[in-house]
N, C-alpha and C positions, 0 to 999 in steps of 0.2 A: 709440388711439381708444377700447380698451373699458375702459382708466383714467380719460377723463372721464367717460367716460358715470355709471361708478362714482363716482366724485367727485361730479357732479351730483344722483346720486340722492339719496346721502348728505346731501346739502345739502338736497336736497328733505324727505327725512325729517324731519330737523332744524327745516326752519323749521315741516313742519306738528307738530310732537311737540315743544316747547319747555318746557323742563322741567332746573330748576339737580342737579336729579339723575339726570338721564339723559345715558349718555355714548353717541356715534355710533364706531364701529370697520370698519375694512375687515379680512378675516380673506381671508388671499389666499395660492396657491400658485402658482408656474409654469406652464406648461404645461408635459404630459408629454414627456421630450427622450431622447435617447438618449446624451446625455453629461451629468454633473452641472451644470455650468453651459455656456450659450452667450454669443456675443459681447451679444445684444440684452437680457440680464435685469439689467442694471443703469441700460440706459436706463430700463425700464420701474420698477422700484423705486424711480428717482430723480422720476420723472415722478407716483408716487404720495404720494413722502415731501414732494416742495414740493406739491403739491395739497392734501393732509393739510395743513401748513403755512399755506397761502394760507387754510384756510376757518378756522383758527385765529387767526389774526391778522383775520380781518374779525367774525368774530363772538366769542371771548372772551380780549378785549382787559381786560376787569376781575374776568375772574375764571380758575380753572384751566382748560385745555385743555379743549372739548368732544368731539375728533376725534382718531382716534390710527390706526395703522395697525399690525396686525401680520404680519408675513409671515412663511410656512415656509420653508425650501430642501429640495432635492430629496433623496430616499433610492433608491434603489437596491431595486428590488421585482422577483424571481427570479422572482416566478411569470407578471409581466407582460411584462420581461424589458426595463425603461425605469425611467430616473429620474425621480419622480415625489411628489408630496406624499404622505409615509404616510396609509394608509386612507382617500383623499382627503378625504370631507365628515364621516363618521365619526368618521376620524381627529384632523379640524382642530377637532372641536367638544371630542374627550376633550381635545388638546393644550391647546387653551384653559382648559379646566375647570382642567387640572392645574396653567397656567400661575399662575391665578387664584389659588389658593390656594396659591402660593409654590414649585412645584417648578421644579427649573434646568434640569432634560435633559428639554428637549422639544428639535424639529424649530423652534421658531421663531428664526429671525436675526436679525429687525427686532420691536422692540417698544417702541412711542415713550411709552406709559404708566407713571406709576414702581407702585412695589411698592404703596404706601400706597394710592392710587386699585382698582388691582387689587383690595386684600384687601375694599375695603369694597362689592362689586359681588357682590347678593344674588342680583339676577333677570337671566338673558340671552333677549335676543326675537332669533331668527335669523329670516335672511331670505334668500330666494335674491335672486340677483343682479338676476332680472326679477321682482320682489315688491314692491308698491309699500302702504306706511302709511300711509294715512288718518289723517287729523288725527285728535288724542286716542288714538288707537288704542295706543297703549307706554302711558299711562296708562290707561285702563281694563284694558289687560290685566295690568298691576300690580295694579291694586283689585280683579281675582277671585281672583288670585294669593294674594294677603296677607289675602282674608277671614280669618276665625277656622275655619268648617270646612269651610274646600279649601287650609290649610296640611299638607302631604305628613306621614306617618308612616309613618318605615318598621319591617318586623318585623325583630326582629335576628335571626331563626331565619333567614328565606329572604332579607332582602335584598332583600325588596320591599317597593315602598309600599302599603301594604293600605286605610290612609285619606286621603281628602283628597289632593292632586293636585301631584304634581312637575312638570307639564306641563298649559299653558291653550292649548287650541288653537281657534283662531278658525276662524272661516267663512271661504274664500276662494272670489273671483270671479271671475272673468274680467272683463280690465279692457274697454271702449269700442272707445280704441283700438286695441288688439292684435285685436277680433273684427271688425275693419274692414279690416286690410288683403289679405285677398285672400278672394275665393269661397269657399273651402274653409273658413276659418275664419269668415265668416259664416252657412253652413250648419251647420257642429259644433258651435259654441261655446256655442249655448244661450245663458242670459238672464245678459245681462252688466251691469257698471254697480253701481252704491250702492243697492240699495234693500233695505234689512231690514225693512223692513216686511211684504211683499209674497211675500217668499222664504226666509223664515225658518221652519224647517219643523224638526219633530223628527224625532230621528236613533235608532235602532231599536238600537246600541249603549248612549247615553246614557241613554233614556232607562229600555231592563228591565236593564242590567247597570251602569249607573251611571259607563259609562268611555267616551269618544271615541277616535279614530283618532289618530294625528300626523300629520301630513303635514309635516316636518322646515320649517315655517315656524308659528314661536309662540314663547311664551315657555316657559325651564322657570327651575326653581329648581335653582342651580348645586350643592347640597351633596346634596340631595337625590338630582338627576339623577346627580352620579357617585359618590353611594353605592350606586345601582340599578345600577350599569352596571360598576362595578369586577370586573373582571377574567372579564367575563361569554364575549367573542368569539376568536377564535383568528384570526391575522392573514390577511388575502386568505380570509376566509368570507364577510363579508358586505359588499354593493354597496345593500342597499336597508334601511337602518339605521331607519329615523323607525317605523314600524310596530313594528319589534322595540326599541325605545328606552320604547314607551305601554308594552309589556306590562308592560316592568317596573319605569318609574318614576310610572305611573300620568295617562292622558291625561282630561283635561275638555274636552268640548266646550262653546265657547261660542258660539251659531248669533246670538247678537246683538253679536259684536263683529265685525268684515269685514279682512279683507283683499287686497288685487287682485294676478291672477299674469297674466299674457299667455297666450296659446294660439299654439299653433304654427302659423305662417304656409301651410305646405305643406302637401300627404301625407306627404313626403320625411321631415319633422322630425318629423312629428307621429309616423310607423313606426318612427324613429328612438330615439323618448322613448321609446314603449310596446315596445318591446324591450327596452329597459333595465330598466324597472318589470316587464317579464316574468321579466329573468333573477334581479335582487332575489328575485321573489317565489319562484320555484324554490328559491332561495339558503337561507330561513329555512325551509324547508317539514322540515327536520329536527326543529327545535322543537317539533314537536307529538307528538310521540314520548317517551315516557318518561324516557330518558336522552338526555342534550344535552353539548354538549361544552363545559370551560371555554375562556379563555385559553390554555393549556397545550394543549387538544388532547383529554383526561382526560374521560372520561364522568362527568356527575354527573346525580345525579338532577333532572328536571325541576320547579321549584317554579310553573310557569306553570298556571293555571287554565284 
């Protein structure tokens, strides 16, 4: 069930974002299991690879594949003490990035794109799974991307981007839908719906210190972003990645481009989310201290501002 829905969406994206240089990708992990593989993950794998397949054969029939899927398989994480996609969303965006530029040992088993398409993929727009793209929206967030100066530099001292921006992050709303179906999310959810006109308000990061938030839905630039990020985290430290990704590939806010996320139906889910973004935010709260830890584990000096 939550493979068409993905499929569909996908499709959706696609017809409203069309464009012979953008390609549609499913980036997907198992669910977390207590054995590496179960009987049911290869239904579900097969059920995504002819889906993948199916929106290929209807729409690029004359030219290379638009649609590709890649999947991880499960590792084995001691501290969680479950099989599980490494550093879940974290993980899956570094594995991609590394995939992208040609490395072999990653976690992915399925990967229906050849090398050649891979190497020539400048800009990646992530999206969570309830994230919905507005038409035009991959292309304008391309053209702030590629301006001349909001293309990323990085310092080769600290390995941060100091100019110009590895990360465009759009305005997200809350879609119509999602703040329609039950009481609780028509009282929360505040002003939902497309209108930039009206809600486009400036943002007190952007505008005195010149850098926006992530909120791990936007685009970044792929070379940039994992030369900001290389070998920055120590495994199972961090759950709330997009915040700590701006610091140091450099985030832009763009309050005129949109895109729509859902709100949570319940309290249940809604207590649920915000426990998570709680415990994240605990997670990085080291950061702001002098010395920080690499990859390794290894104190090093903090180059964050």
């Amino acid at each position: 069930m939550q493979v068409a829905e993905q499929l569909e969406k996908l499709e959706v994206h696609f017809l409203a974002n069309q464009d012979p240089n953008i390609y549609f990708a499913l980036l997907s992990d198992f669910a977390d299991a207590e054995a590496e593989k179960i009987p049911e993950d290869q239904l579900i794998l097969a059920a995504a690879a002819a889906g993948i397949a199916e929106l290929n054969q209807r729409y690029s029939q004359e030219q290379s594949p638009r649609f590709h899927l890649f999947h991880r398989r499960r590792l084995w994480n001691a501290g969680e003490s479950k099989w599980m996609g490494w550093e879940r969303k974290r993980g899956k965006l570094e594995e991609f990035n590394a995939l992208v530029r040609g490395a072999a040992e990653t976690s992915f088993e399925t990967k229906s794109a050849d090398d050649e398409v891979l190497r020539g993929i400048r800009y990646v727009i992530t999206l969570d799974s309830d994230t919905q793209l507005p038409r035009d929206v991959a292309r304008k967030l391309v053209g702030a991307a590629i301006h001349p100066l909001n293309r990323p530099k990085l310092d080769p001292q600290s390995n941060l981007i100091t100019r110009g921006y590895g990360i465009v992050q759009p305005r997200v709303s809350i879609s119509l839908v999602s703040s329609s179906r039950s009481r609780f999310a028509r009282i929360f959810s505040g002003n939902t719906g497309i209108d930039p006109y009206t809600t486009a308000v400036s943002d007190v990061y952007q505008d005195l210190f010149g850098e926006g938030n992530f909120t791990g839905k936007g685009l970044y630039d792929v070379d940039a972003f994992q030369a900001a990020l290389a070998n920055r985290v120590p495994e199972n430290a961090l759950l709330s990645h997009d915040l700590f990704e701006s610091l140091f590939a450099r985030a832009a806010l763009a309050t005129d481009i949109e895109l729509l996320d859902n709100y949570p139906a319940s309290y249940d889910a809604y207590a649920k989310r915000q426990h998570r973004w709680t415990r994240g935010d605990w997670q990085i709260l080291r950061w702001i201290f002098p010395t920080i830890p690499d990859a390794e584990g290894r104190k090093t000096r903090n180059p964050l501002r």
